[in-house]
N, C-alpha and C positions, 0 to 999 in steps of 0.2 A: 217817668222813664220806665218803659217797660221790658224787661230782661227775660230773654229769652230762657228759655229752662233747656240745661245740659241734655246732649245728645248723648243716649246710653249703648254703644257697641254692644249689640249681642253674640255671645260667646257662641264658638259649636261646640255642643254636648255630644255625647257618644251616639244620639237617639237620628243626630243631623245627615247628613247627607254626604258624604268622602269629598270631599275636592280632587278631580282626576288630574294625576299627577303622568305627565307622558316620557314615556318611556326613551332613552337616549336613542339616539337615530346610529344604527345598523351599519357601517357599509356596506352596500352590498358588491357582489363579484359579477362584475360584467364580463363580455367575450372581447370588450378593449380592454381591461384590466389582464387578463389575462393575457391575452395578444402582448402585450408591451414586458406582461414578465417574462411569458418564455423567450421573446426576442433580445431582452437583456441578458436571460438566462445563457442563449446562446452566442451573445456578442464576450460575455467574460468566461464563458470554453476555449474561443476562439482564444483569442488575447492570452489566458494561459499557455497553448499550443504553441503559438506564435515566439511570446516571450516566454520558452520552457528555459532557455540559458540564462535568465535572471533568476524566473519564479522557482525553476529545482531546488538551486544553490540557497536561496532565502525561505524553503519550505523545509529540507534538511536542516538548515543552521538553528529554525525553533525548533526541531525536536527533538535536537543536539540540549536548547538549550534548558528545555523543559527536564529531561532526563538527565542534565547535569545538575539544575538548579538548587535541588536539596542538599547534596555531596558538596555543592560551592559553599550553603548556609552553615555547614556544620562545621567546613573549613575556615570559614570569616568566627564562628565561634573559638575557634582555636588560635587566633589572633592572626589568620592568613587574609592577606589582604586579597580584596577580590580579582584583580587583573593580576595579581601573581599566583589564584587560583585556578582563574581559567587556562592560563598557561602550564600551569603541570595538568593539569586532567587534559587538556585536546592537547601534550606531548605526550602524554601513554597512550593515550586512543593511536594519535601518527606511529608510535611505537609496534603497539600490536598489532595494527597494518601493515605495516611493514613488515614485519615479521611475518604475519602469513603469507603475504602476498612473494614474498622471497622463499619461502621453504615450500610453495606450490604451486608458483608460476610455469616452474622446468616439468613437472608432470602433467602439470596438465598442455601446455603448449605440444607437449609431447603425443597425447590424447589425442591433440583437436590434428594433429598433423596425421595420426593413424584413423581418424575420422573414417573417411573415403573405405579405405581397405576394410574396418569392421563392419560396412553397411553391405559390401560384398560379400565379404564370409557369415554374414547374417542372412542374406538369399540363398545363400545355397545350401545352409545348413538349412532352413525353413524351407528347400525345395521340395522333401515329403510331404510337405502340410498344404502345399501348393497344389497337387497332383489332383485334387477332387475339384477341384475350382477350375483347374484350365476348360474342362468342357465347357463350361458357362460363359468361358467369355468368348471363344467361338465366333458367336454372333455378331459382338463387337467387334472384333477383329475385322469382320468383312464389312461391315460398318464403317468401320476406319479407313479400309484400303480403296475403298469404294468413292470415300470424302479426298481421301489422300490424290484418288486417279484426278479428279474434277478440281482441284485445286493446282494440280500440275498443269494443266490447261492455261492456267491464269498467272502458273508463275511467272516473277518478274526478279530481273535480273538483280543483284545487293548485294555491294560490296561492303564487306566488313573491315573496320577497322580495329585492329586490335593494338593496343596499348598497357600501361601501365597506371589502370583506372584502379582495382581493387587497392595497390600499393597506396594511391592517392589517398583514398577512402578509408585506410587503417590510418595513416599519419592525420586525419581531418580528425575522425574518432577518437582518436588518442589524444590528440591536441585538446578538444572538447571536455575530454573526461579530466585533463590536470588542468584546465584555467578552472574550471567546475571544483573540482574538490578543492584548488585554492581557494576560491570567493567562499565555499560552503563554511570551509576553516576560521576566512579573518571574518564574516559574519558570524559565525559560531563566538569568536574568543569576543569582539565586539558584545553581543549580547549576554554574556556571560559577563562579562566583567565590569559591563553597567548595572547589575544586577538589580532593585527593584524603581530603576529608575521611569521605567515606563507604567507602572503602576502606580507612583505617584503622581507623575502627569494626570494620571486618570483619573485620580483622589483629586485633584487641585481641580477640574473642570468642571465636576460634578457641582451641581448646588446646593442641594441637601446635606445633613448631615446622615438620614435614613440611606442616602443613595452610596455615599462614599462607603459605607459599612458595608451594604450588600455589595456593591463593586469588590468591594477587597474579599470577601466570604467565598465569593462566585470564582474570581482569579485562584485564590488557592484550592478549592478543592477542584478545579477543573485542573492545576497541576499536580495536586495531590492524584487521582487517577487517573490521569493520563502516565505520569511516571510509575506511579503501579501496573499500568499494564504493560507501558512500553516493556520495564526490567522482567515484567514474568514471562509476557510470551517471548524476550528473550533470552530466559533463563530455557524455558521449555524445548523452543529452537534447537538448544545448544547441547539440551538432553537425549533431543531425536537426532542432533547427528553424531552423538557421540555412540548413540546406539546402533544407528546405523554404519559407524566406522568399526565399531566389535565385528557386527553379523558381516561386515565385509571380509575382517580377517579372519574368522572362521570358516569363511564359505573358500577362500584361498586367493580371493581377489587379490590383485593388485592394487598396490598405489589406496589403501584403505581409508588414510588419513585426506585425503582428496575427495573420497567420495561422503565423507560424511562431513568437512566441508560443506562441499556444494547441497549434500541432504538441510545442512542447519538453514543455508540462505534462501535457497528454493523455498523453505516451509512456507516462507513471509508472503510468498503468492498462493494462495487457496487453492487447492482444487490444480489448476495449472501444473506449478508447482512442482509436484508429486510426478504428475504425470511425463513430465521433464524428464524430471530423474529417473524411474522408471526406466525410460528407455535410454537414457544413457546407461546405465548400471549392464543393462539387459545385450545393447551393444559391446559394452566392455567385458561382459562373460562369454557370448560368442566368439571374441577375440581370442580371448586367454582358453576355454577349455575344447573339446571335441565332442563334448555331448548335448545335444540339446536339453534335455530335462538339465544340466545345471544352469542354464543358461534361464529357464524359465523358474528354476527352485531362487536364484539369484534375486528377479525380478518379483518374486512370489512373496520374501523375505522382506522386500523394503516396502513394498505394499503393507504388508502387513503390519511393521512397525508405523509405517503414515496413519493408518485403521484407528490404530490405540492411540497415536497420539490427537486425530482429530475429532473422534467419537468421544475420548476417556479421560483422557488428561488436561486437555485443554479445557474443555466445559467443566471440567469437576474442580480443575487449580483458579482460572479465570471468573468462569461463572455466569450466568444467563443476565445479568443486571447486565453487563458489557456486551455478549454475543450478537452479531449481524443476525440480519434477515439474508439468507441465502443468496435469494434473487436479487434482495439490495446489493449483495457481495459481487455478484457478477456481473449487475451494469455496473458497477463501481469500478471493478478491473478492468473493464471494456473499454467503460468513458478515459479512466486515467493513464489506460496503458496509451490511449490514443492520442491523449495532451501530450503526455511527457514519455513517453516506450517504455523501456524497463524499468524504468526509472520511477515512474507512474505506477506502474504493474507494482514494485514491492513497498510502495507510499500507501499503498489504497486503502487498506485494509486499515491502516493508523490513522488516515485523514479520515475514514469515515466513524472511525471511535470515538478519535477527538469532536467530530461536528455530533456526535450523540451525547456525550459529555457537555457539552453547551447546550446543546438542545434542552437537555433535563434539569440542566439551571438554570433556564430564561424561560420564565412561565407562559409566556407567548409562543414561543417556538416547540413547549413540550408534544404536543400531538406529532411533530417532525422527528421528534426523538422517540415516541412512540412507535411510529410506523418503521424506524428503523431499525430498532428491534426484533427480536424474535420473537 
């Protein structure tokens, strides 16, 4: 019988030849790939827009519950149970609402009713400043009267009906803004007083053990910093309108407690904002004095307090790890003032903090969080 002799596998030595090992395959980014994201991109714009009377109320009530969340931890420490915490914290919040909105509702409704008259005694004080410019428009003028002759040619007859449309449109408004603030509330006391219930879901789902841990790591510092910024810029807010309600009563203003107010909550729109108040303020001095220079020293002074607070305080107390990219700042108030109006307009600036704060904790998404940035 004859036996075959053992076949010897030869080993590769360092001297042999690599085996090519290929390299994981790319996705690449097509012009359908992309087609299909920005058409998603703008089908859940839309959809936000659309549903602004759901998604407001449910986008305030997390960032209600985010900036209560730690305040509720420390009270379940002190043996408060959690739905009897969230109920005294969103009763002082309904409290100090209340409260402001009672002690400034009467001036300012007072304000918006002298509205009209200030815009007038603001052209006529401002008619010296006018005086070098009327030559200029001249030209326009005969422009106009000329479009104006040639359009009379074509007019046609239209009958107006006048009604009681605005009255409609304030009780719509109004109605909108208290079914709103209620939902915002029992969402708000709801998520607060289920308190890490949805984080555990999210632990129970996961399949790892490595996965449940960074899930939980990622959750709290994304609420860890987002409630540090929400509480500073609005501690900082609340120092720029306190400063700007001093320089109003030194300057002789009226109604000073109103205007720095509306200084704190304007802040929360960038840019805008300012420019708001500004000329409120600026209108409001035309009213009250007969000189123009205080009218412009008025305007001159809250400028300048905005300066310091958007140059110096906010970047030096907050800090460049958090600050917007400018121009991301401003489609950002564009896009959201367009979804949701003002309501959008004073979100913006926190929703896009918050989507930068997740950006830089999801190692995929970090380049989004990057470019967000400064």
């Amino acid at each position: 019988m004859v036996i075959d002799p053992p076949v010897h596998h030869e080993r590769s030595t360092p001297d042999s030849d690599p085996v090519p090992i290929e390299a994981p395959a790319v996705p690449s980014i097509t012009f359908h790939s992309v087609s299909l994201a920005g058409l998603f991109l703008l089908a859940l714009l839309y959809t936000l827009h659309v549903g602004r009377v759901i998604f407001l109320p449910m986008t305030i009530a997390l960032l209600f519950a985010v900036l209560f969340a730690p305040l509720l931890r420390r009270m379940k420490r002190m043996y408060i149970p959690e739905p009897i915490g969230a109920a005294m914290l969103l009763f002082l919040l309904v409290g100090l609402l209340g409260y402001g909105v009672s002690r400034l509702s009467e001036p300012a409704a007072e304000w918006v009713d002298r509205a009209p008259a200030a815009f007038r005694e603001a052209e006529v004080k401002l008619r010296v400043l006018k005086k070098p410019m009327q030559e200029m428009s001249k030209a326009t003028e005969l422009f106009a009267k000329a479009a104006a002759f040639d359009e009379s040619k074509k007019k046609v007859q239209q009958v107006e009906v006048k009604g009681d449309g605005w009255q409609i449109k304030f009780l719509s408004i109004t109605g909108e803004l208290i079914i709103g603030f209620a939902t915002t509330l029992i969402l708000s006391y709801f998520l607060l007083s289920s308190g890490d219930l949805f984080l555990q879901k999210l632990v129970k789902v996961l399949p790892r053990w490595p996965d449940k841990k960074r899930a939980v790591e990622i959750v709290r510092q994304i609420e860890g910093q987002l409630f540090e910024y929400l509480l500073t810029v609005s501690l900082i807010n609340m120092g720029l309108g306190t400063a700007v309600g001093i320089a109003m009563y030194l300057l002789g203003m009226p109604n000073p407690v109103l205007w720095g107010a509306m200084a704190a909550l304007l802040t929360f729109i960038p840019y805008l904002g300012h420019l708001f108040g500004v000329i409120v303020v600026m209108l409001v001095a035309a009213l009250t004095f007969d000189e123009v220079g205080r009218m412009f020293l008025v305007g001159g002074v809250y400028v300048g307090l905005a300066i310091i607070e958007g140059s110096f305080a906010t970047p030096m107390i907050v800090g460049r790890r958090l600050a917007i990219n400018p121009v991301v700042l401003l489609l950002g108030l564009m896009v959201w003032g367009w979804i949701w109006g003002i309501g959008g307009a004073f979100l913006a600036v926190s929703l896009l903090v918050a989507f930068k704060i997740f950006c830089d904790h999801v190692e995929i998404l970090s380049p989004a969080g990057e470019f967000l940035g400064k």
